[in-house]
C-alpha positions in Angstrom: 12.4 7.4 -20.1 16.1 7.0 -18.1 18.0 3.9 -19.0 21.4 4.4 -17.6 23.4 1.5 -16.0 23.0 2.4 -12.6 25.7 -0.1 -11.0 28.5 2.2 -12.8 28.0 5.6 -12.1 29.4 8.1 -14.7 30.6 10.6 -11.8 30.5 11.6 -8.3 31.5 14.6 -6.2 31.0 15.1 -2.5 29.9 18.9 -1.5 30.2 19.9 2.1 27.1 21.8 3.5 28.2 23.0 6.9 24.9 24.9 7.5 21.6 25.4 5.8 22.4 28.2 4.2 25.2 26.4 2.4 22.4 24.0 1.5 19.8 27.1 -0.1 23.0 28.6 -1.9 23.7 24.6 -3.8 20.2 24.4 -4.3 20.7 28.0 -6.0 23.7 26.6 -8.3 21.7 23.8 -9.0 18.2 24.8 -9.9 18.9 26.6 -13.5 20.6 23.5 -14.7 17.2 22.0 -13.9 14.9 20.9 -17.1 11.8 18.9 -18.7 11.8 15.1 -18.6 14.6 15.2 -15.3 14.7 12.7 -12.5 16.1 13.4 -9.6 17.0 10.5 -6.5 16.9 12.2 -2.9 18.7 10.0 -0.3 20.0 10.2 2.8 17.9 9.8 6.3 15.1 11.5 8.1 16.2 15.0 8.7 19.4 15.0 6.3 18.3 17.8 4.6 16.0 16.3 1.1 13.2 18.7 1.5 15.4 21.6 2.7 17.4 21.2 -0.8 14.3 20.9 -2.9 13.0 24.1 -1.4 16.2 25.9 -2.3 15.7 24.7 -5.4 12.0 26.0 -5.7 13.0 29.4 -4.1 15.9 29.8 -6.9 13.7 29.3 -9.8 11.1 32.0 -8.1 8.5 30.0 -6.6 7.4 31.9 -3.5 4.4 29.7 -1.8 5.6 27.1 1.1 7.2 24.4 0.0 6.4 21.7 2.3 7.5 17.5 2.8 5.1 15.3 0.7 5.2 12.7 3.4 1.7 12.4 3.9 0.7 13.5 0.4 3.3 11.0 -1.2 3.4 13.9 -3.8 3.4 18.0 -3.9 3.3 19.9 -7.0 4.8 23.0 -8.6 4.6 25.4 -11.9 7.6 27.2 -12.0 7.8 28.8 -15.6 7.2 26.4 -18.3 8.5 23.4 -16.1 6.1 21.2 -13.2 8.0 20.1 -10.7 6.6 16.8 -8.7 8.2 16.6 -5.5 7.7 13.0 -4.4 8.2 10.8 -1.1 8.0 7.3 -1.1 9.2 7.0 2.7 5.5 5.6 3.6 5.2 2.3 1.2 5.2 -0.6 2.4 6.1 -2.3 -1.0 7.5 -1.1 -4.1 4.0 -1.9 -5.8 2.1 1.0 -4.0 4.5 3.0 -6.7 1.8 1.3 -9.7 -1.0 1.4 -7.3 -0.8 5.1 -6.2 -0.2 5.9 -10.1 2.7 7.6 -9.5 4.3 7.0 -13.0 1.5 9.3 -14.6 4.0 12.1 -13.4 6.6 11.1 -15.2 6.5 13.4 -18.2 8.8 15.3 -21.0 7.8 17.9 -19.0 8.5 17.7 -15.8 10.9 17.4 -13.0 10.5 14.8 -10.6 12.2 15.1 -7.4 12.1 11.9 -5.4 12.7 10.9 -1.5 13.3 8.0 -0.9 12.9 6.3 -4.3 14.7 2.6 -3.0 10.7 1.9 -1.6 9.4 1.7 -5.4 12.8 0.0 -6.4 12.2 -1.8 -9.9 9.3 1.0 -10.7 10.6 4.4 -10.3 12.7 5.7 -13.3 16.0 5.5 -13.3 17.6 9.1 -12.2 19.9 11.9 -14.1 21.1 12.2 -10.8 21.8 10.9 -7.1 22.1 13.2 -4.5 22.4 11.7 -1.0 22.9 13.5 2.1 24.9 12.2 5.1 25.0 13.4 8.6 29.1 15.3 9.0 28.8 17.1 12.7 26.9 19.8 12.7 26.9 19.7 9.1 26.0 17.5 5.9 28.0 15.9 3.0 26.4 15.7 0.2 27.4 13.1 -2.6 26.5 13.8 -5.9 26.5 11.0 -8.3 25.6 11.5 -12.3 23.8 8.5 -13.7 23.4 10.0 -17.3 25.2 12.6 -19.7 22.8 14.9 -18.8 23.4 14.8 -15.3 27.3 14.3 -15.8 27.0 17.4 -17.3 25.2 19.3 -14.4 28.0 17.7 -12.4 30.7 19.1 -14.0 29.0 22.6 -14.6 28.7 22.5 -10.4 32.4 21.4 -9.7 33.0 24.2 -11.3 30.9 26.4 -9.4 31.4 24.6 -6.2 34.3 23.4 -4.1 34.2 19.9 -4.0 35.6 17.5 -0.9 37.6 14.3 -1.2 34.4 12.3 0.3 32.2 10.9 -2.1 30.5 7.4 -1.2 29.1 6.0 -4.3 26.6 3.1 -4.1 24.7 1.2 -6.2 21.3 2.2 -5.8 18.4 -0.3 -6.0 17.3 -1.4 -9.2 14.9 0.6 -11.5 12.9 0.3 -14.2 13.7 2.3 -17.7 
């Protein structure tokens, strides 16, 4: 599905999210850019704020049930218009494998957005992301490093620079290998 070269990132920004409500109102700017067949990497640690975002996102594109952490259910799923949106966390494998075992790949479809946590514990199986968005602890606060890994999401990056003011901060990484 993805096949970007992961180890050269095509852009990163860093966004400061002093407060949660910063964090709903970037899930707001980024949720219409949203659509079918897009991956999206959630990283950061426990408590950074994954879930939080992917229910701003949720909440912005109208969905009004809960929107809780897939922890235990490794997956949680969501209509929202034409799109599903698979809401995954990996945080619980114990080897990249359980990703084949578990059937996860199933999900990802044309149509559909998939919306990982912790996709480094199915490295070499979980396609390859549009975009990285990885949280870090800043105070009271996060940072938020957004890092485009196709067009698509280079594009999304750009339309939220322009939205979004942007810090000098970014940390870009090279993720774990994936599979295409």
């Amino acid at each position: 599905m993805h096949s970007p070269d992961l180890s050269a990132p095509l852009a990163c920004s860093c966004f400061p999210l002093p407060d949660p409500a910063a964090t709903d109102q970037f899930g707001s700017q980024l949720a219409p850019l949203l659509d079918a067949g897009t991956v999206i990497w959630l990283e950061g640690d426990l408590g950074a704020g994954k879930t939080a975002l992917v229910r701003a996102l949720l909440r912005a594109l109208g969905h009004q049930g809960p929107v809780k952490s897939p922890t235990y259910a490794l997956v949680e799923v969501y209509a929202v218009s034409s799109l599903y949106f698979y809401h995954f966390d990996f945080y619980r494998f114990g080897s990249p494998e359980e990703f084949l075992d578990a059937g996860m790949g199933e999900y990802f479809r044309a149509d559909a957005v998939c919306l990982v946590e912790w996709p480094d514990k199915a490295a070499g199986f979980v396609p390859s992301p549009d975009m990285r968005l990885c949280f870090r602890h800043a105070g009271a606060g996060r940072l938020l490093d957004v890092t485009a890994c196709s067009e698509k999401g280079a594009t999304w990056l750009n339309t939220l620079n322009s939205r979004w003011p942007a810090a000098d901060c970014c940390k870009v990484s090279a993720p774990p290998s994936s599979s295409a």
